[in-house]
Structure formats: C-alpha cells, structure tokens
N, C-alpha and C positions, 0 to 999 in steps of 0.2 A: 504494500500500500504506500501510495504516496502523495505528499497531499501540497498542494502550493495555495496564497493568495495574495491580493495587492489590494488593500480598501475594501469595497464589498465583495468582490470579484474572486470567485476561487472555482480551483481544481482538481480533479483526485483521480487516479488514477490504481486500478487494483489490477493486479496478476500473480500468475506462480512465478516467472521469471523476476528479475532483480527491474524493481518499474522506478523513472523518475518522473515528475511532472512539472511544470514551472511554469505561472502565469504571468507577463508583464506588459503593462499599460505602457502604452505611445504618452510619453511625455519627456520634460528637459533630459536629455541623458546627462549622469553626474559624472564628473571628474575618476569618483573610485571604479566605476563600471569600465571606461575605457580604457581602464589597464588591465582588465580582462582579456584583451585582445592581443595576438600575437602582430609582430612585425608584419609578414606576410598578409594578416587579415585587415589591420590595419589599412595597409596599402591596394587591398580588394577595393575599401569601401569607400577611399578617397578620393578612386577613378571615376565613382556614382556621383551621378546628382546629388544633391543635398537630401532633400526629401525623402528619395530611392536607400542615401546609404543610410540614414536615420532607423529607417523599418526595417533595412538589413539588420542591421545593427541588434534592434531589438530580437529579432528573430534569430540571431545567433547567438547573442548570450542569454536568450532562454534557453536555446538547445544546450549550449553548454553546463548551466544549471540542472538542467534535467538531470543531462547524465551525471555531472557528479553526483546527484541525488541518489541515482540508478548506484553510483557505487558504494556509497552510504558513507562519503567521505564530506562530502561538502565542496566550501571553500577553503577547507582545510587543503585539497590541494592544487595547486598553483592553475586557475585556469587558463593560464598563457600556453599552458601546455597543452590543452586541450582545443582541436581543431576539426568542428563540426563540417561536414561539404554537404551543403543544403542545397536542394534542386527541387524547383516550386515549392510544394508542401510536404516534399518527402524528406530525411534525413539521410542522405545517400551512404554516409559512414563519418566516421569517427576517427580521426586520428589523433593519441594520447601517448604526450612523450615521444616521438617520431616511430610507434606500432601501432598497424589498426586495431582497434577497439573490438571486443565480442558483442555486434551490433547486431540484432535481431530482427528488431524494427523502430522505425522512429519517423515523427512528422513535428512539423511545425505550421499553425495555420492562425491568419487573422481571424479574428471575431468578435462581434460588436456585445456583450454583455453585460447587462444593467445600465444601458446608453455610454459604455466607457470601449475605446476601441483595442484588443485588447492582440499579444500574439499569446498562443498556448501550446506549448513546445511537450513530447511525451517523448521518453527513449525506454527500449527493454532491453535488454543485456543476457546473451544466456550466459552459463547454463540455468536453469531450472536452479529455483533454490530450494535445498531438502529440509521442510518443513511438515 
C-alpha cells in the first residue's frame, strides 16, 4: 500500500508487488525540488518551453517519488540518482545509480481533482513481496 497527498488531493495505490504513489499539484516549483534533478534531466527540460518543461518537471519528480516510495527508502536516497524515461503516460523505465530499475509497471498522468490540476505518478517494482 501506498498512499501520497498535497492539500485535499490524495492517492493510494494497493498491490502485492512493492507499489509507490505520489500526487503533485502544478504550482511554483521550489528551489529544494530542483535538485532532484540530474544534470542530464536538467538539460532535457531547459530545451522545453517554459510551460512544457514546468509539467515535465512535475511529472518527473512525481515519478521519481513514487518509486523511491516503491523502495520504501524515501528521500532518504539521493534522487539525482534516480532517472525516470517517461513516454506520454507510461513510465518507460527506471534508471537508478546508472542500473535499470526492477520496473514492472509504471505511468504518470495529469488530472484535474477537486478543481486542482494535478500529475499522479504510480510505479510497481517486482519481485512480488512475501507477505
């Protein structure tokens, strides 16, 4: 189980595999957030519009949230390390520490939620957890 919100706005997400969820609202991105971002990703979102790289943005460090959630570490570890390759609403894969990630499935998708607009990113990780 995994559960995320932002103000009234939440999400949860249940499974046997290792599940994360993470919900975050379009608004000012903060100074601590974009050090989330790796060099490389950085420089994806600079090539964007403004606008464009903004909702990237949020869209990728939900995904990243997720999955650390998915490993039940947090931000306890370093999300620079962590390099989601997002392809419209699907999470194409994972790359963590320069290895791909045990990515199972994953998406990320806008939606509008108690009039707040919003992206909600889910990642599952096998294997199965023995429970």
């Amino acid at each position: 189980v995994s559960l995320s919100s932002r103000g009234e706005v939440g999400a949860v997400a249940i499974s046997r595999l290792r599940i994360g969820v993470d919900v975050e609202a379009f608004g000012p991105v903060q100074p601590p957030a974009e050090a989330a971002l790796s060099p490389a990703e950085r420089a994806r979102l600079a090539a964007l519009a403004p606008a464009r790289a903004h909702r990237a943005f949020v869209a990728l460090f939900a995904a990243k949230e997720a999955y650390l959630k998915a490993l039940g570490v947090g931000f306890a570890r370093d999300p620079v390390l962590v390099e989601p390759s997002i392809d419209g609403e699907a999470i194409a894969g994972i790359v963590d520490g320069g290895r791909p990630a045990p990515l199972v499935a994953g998406g990320v998708r806008e939606v509008r939620i108690a009039g707040a607009e919003c992206v909600v990113a889910c990642v599952a990780l096998g294997p199965p957890l023995n429970r």
